[in-house]
KEDRENRO-266942 format. One record per residue (C-alpha): residue number from 0; residue in three letters; chain; x, z, y. Coordinates in nm, 4 decimals. Each point is the difference from the previous one (the first is absolute). Last residue first. Layout:
! KEDRENRO-266942
<pt><lumdo>NUM</lumdo><vovo>ALA</vovo><lumza>A</lumza><xx>X</xx><zz>Z</zz><yy>Y</yy></pt>
...
This chain:
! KEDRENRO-266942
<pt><lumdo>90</lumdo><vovo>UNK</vovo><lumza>A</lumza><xx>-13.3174</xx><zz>11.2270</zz><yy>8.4583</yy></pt>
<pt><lumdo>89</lumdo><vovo>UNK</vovo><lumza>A</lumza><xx>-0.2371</xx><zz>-0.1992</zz><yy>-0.1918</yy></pt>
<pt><lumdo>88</lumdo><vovo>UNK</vovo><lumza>A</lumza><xx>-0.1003</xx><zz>0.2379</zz><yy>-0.3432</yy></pt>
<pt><lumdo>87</lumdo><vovo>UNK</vovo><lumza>A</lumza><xx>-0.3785</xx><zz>0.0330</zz><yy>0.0328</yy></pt>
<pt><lumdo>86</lumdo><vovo>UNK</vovo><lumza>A</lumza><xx>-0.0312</xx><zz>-0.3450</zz><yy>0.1455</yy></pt>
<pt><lumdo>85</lumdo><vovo>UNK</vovo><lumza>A</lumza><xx>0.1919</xx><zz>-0.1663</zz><yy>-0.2875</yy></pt>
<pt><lumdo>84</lumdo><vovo>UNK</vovo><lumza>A</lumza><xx>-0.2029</xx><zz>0.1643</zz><yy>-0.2323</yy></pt>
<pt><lumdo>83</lumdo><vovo>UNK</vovo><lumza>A</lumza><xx>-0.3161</xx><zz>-0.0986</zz><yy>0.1756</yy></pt>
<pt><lumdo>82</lumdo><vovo>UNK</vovo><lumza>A</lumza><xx>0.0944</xx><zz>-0.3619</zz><yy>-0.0587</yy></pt>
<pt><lumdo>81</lumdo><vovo>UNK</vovo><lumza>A</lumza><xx>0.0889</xx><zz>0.0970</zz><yy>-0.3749</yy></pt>
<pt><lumdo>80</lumdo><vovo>UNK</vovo><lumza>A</lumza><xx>0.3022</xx><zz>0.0676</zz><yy>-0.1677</yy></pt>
<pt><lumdo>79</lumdo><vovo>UNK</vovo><lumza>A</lumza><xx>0.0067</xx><zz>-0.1265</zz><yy>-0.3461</yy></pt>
<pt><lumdo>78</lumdo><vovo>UNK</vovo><lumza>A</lumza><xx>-0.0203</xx><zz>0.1675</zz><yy>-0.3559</yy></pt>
<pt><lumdo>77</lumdo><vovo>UNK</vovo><lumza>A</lumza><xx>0.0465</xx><zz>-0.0073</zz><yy>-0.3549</yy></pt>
<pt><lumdo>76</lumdo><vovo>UNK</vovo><lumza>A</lumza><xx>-0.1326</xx><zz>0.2629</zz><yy>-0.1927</yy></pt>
<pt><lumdo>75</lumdo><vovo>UNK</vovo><lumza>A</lumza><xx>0.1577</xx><zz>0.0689</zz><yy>-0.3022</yy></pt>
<pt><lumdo>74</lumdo><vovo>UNK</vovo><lumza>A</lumza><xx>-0.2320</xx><zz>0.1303</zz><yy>-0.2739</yy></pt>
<pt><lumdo>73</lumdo><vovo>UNK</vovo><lumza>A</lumza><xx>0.0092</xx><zz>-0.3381</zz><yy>-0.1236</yy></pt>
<pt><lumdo>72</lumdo><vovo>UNK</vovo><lumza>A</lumza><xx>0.3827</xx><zz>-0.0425</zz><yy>-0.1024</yy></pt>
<pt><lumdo>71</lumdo><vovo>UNK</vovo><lumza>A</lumza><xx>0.0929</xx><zz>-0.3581</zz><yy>-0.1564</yy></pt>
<pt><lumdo>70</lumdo><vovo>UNK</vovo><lumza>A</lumza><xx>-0.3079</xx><zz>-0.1371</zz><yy>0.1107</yy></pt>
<pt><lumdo>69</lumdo><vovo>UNK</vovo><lumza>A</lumza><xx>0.0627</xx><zz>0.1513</zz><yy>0.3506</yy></pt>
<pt><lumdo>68</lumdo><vovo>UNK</vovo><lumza>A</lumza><xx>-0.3602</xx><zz>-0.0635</zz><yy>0.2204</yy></pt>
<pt><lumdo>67</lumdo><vovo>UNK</vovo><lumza>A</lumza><xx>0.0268</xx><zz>-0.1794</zz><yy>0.3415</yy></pt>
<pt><lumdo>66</lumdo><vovo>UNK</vovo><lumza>A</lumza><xx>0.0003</xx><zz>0.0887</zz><yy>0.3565</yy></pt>
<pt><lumdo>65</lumdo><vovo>UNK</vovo><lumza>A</lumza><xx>-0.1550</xx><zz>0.3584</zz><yy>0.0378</yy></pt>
<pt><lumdo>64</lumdo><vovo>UNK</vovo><lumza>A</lumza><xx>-0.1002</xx><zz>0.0820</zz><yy>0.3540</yy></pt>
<pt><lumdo>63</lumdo><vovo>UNK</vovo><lumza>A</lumza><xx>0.1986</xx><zz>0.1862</zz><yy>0.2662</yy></pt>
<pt><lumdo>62</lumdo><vovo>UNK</vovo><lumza>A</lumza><xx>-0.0660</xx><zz>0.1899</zz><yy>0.3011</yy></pt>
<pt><lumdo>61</lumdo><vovo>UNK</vovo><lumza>A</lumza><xx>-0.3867</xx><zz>0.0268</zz><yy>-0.0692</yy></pt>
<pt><lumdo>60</lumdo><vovo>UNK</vovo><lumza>A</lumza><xx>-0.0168</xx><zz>0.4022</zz><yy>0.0055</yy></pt>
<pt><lumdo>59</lumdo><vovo>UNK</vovo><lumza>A</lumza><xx>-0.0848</xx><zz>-0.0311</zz><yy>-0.3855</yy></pt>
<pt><lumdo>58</lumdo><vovo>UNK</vovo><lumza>A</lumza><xx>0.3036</xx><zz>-0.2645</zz><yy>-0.0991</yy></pt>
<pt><lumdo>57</lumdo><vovo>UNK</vovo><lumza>A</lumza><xx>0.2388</xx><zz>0.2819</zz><yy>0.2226</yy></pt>
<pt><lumdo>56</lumdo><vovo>UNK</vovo><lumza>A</lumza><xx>-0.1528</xx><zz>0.2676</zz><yy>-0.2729</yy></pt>
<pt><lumdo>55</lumdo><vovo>UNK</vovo><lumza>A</lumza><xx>0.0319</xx><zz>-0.1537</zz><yy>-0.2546</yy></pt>
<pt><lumdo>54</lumdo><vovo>UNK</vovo><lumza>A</lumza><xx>0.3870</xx><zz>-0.1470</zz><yy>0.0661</yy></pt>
<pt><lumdo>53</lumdo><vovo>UNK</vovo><lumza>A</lumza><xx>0.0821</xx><zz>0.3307</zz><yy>0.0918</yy></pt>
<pt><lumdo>52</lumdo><vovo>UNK</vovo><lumza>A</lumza><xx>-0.1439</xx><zz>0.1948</zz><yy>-0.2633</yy></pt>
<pt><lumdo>51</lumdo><vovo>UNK</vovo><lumza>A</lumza><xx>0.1452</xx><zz>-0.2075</zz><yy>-0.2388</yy></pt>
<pt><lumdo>50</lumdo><vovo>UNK</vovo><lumza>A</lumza><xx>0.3616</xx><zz>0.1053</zz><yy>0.0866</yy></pt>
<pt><lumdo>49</lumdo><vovo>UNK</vovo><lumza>A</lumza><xx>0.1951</xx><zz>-0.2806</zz><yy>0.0268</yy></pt>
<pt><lumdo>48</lumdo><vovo>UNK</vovo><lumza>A</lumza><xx>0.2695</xx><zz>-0.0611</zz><yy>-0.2969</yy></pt>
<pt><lumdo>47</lumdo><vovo>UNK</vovo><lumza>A</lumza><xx>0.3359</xx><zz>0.1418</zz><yy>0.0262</yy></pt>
<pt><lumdo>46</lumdo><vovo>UNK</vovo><lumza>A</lumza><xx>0.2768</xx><zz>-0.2460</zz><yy>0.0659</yy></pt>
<pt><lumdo>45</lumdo><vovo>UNK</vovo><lumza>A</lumza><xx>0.1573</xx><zz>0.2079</zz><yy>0.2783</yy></pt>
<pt><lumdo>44</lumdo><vovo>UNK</vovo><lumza>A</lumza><xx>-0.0935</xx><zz>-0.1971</zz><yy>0.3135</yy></pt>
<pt><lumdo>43</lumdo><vovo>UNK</vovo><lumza>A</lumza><xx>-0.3548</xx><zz>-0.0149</zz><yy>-0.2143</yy></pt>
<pt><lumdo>42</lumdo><vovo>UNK</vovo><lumza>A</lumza><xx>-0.1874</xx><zz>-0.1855</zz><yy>-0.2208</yy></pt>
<pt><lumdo>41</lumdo><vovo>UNK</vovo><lumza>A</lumza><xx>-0.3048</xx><zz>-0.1973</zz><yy>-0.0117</yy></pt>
<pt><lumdo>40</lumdo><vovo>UNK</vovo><lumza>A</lumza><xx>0.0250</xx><zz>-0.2036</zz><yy>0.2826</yy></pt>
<pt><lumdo>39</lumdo><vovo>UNK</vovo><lumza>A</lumza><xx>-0.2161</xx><zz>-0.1348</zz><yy>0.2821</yy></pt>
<pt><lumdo>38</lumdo><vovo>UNK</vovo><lumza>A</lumza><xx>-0.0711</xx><zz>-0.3529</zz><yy>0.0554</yy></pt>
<pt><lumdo>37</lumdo><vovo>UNK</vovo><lumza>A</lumza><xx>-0.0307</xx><zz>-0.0953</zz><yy>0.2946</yy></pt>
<pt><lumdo>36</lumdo><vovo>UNK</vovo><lumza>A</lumza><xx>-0.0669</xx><zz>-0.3795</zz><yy>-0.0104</yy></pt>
<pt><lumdo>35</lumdo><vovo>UNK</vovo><lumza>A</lumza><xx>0.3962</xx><zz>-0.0579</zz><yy>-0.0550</yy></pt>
<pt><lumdo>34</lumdo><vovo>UNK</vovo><lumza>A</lumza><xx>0.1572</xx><zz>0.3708</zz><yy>0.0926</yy></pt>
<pt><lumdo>33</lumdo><vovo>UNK</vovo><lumza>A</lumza><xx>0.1004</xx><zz>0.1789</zz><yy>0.3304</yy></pt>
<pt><lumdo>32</lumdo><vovo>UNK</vovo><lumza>A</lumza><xx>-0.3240</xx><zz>0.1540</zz><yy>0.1095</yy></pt>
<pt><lumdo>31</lumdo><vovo>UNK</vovo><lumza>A</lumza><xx>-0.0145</xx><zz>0.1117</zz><yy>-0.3631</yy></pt>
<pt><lumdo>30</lumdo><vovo>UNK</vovo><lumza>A</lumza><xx>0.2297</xx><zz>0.3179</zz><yy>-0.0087</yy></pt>
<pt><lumdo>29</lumdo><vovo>UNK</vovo><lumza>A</lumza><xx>-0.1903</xx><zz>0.0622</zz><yy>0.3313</yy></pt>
<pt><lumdo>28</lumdo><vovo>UNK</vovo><lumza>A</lumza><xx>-0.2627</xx><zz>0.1736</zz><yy>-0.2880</yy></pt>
<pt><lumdo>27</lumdo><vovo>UNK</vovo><lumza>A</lumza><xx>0.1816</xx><zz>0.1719</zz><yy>-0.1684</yy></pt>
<pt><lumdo>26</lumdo><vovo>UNK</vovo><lumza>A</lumza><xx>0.1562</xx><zz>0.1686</zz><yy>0.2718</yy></pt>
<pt><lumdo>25</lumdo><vovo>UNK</vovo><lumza>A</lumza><xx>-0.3185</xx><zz>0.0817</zz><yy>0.1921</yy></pt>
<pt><lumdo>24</lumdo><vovo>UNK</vovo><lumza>A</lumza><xx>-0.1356</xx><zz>0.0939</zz><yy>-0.3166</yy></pt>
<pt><lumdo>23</lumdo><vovo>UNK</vovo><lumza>A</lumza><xx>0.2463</xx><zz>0.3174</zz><yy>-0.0705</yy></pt>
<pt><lumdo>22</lumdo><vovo>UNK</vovo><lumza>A</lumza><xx>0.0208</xx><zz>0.0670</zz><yy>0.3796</yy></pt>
<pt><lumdo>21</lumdo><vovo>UNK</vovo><lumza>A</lumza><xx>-0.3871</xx><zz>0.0297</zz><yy>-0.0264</yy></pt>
<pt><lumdo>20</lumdo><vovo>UNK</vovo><lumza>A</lumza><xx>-0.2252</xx><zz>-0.2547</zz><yy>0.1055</yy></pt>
<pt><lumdo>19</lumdo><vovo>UNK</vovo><lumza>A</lumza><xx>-0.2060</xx><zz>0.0254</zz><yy>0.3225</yy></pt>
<pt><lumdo>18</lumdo><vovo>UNK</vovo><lumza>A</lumza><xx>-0.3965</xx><zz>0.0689</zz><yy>-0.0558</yy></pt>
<pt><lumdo>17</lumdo><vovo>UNK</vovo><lumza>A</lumza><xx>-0.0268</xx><zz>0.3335</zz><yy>0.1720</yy></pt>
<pt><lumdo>16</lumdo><vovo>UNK</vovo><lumza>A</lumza><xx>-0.0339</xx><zz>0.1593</zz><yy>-0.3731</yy></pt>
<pt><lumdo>15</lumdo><vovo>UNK</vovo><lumza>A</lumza><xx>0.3368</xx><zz>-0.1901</zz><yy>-0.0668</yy></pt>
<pt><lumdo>14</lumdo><vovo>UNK</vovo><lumza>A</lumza><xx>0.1614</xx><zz>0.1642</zz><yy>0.2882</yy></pt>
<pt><lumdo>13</lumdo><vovo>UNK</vovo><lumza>A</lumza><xx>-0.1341</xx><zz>0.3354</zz><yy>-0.1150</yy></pt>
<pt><lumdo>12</lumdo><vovo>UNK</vovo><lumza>A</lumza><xx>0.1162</xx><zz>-0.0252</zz><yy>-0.3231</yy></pt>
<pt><lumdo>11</lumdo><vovo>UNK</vovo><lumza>A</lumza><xx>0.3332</xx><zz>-0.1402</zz><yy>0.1514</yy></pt>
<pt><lumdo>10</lumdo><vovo>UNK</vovo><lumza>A</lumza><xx>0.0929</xx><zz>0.3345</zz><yy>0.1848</yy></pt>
<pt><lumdo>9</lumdo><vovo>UNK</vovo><lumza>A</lumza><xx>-0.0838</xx><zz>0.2006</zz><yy>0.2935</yy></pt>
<pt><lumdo>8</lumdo><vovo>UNK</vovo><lumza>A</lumza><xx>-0.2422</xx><zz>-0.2591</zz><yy>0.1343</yy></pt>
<pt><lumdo>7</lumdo><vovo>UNK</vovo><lumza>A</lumza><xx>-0.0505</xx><zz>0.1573</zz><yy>0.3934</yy></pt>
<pt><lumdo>6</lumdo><vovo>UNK</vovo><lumza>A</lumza><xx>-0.2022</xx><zz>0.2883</zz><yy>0.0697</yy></pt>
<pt><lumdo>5</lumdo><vovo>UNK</vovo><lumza>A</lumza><xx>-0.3541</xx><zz>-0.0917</zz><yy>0.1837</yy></pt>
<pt><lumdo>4</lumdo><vovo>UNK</vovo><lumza>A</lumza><xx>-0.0231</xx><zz>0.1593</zz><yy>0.3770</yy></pt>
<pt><lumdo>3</lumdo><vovo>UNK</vovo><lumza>A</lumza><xx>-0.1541</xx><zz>0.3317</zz><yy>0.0300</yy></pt>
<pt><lumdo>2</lumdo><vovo>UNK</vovo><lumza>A</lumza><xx>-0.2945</xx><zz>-0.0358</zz><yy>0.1838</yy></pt>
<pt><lumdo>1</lumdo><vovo>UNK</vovo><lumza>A</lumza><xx>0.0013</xx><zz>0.1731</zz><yy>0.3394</yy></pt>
<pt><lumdo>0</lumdo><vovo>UNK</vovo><lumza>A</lumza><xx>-0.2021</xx><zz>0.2544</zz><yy>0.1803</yy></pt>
């Protein structure tokens, strides 16, 4: 008798539960591969702020840390990528 082999991430929940980011992150985040000390940005291709969420939860899991508080808007979080941030989203 065999054990059933383990079902592969069906979608970016279960990606992020395995400790990848999701597609959402992942582009976020390689935003800031290609900026001055990594700095990653607060809007948007489409000029629409980041969702919260994203930059919470990717500061939680490690992949980015806040840089320096906004005096002109302080419930912006302003981040940079990480080492482990530029692990979780080498190609």
């Amino acid at each position: 008798m065999s054990v059933p082999a383990e079902p592969q991430a069906a979608n970016d929940q279960d990606m992020a539960a395995a400790g990848a980011p999701t597609e959402g992150q992942r582009k976020w985040l390689r935003r800031g591969l290609s900026e001055p000390g990594g700095k990653l940005p607060l809007f948007d291709d489409f000029g629409q702020k980041i969702n919260e969420r994203t930059v919470r939860s990717c500061v939680d899991k490690g992949w980015a840390e806040p840089w320096f508080n906004n005096p002109l808007k302080p419930d912006w979080v302003v981040c940079k990528l990480t080492d482990t941030g530029r692990q979780a989203v080498a190609d």
